[in-house]
C-alpha positions as CSV (number, residue, x, y, z in Angstrom):
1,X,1.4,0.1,-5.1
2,X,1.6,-1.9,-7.9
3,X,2.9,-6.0,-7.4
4,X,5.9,-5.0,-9.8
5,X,6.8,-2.2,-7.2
6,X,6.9,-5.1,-4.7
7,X,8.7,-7.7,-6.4
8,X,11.5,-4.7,-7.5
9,X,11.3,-3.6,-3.5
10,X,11.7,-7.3,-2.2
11,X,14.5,-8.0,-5.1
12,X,16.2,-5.0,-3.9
13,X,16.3,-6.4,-0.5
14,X,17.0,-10.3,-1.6
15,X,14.1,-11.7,-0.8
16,X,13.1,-14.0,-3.6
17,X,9.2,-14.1,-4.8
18,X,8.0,-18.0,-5.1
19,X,5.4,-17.8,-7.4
20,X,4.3,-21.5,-6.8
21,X,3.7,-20.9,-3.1
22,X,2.7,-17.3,-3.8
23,X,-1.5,-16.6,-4.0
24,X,-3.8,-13.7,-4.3
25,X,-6.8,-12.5,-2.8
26,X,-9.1,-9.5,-3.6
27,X,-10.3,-8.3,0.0
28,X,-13.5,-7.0,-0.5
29,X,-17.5,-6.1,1.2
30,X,-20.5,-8.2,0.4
31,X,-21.7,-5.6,-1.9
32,X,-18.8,-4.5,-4.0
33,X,-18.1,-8.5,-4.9
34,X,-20.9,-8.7,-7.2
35,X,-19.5,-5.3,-9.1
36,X,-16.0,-7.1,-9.3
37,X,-14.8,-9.2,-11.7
38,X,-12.0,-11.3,-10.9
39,X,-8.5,-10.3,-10.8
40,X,-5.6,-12.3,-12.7
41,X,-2.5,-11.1,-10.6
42,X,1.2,-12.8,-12.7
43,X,4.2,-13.0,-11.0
44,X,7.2,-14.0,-12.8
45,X,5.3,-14.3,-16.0
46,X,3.4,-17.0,-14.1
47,X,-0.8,-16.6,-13.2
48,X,-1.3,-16.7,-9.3
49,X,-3.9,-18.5,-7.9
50,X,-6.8,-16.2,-6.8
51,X,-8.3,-17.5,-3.1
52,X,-11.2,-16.9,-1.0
53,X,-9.7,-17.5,2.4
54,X,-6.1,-17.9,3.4
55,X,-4.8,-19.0,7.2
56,X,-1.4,-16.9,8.3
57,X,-0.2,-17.4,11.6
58,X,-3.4,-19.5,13.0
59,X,-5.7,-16.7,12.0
60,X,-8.1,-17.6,9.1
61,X,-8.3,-14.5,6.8
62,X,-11.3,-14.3,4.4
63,X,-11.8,-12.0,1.2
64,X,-15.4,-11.1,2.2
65,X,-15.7,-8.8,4.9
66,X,-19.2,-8.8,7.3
67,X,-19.9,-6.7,10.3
């Protein structure tokens, strides 16, 4: 899915995209991060900032995965 099928999904459903409050992160393993380069995602003709770790609901979510 492609971030223009979710903005046209959430419009449809009139939810409203805030692209000042709205980040990104690539969710990757400790290997493939040195084969990416980084991602520019735009929403609303406006560049999102890319982050490395993001807490949602008291859970701290990080874009390098470890076992």
């Amino acid at each position: 899915m492609e971030i223009n099928d979710s903005i046209n999904w959430s419009t449809s459903d009139k939810m409203i995209s805030n692209e000042s409050i709205t980040n990104s992160m690539l969710v990757t393993g400790k290997r493939l991060i040195k084969k990416m380069e980084k991602s520019y995602l735009q929403l609303h003709f406006t560049e999102l900032e890319q982050v490395d770790s993001h807490k949602l609901l008291k859970v701290m979510i990080e874009s390098q995965l470890y076992l």
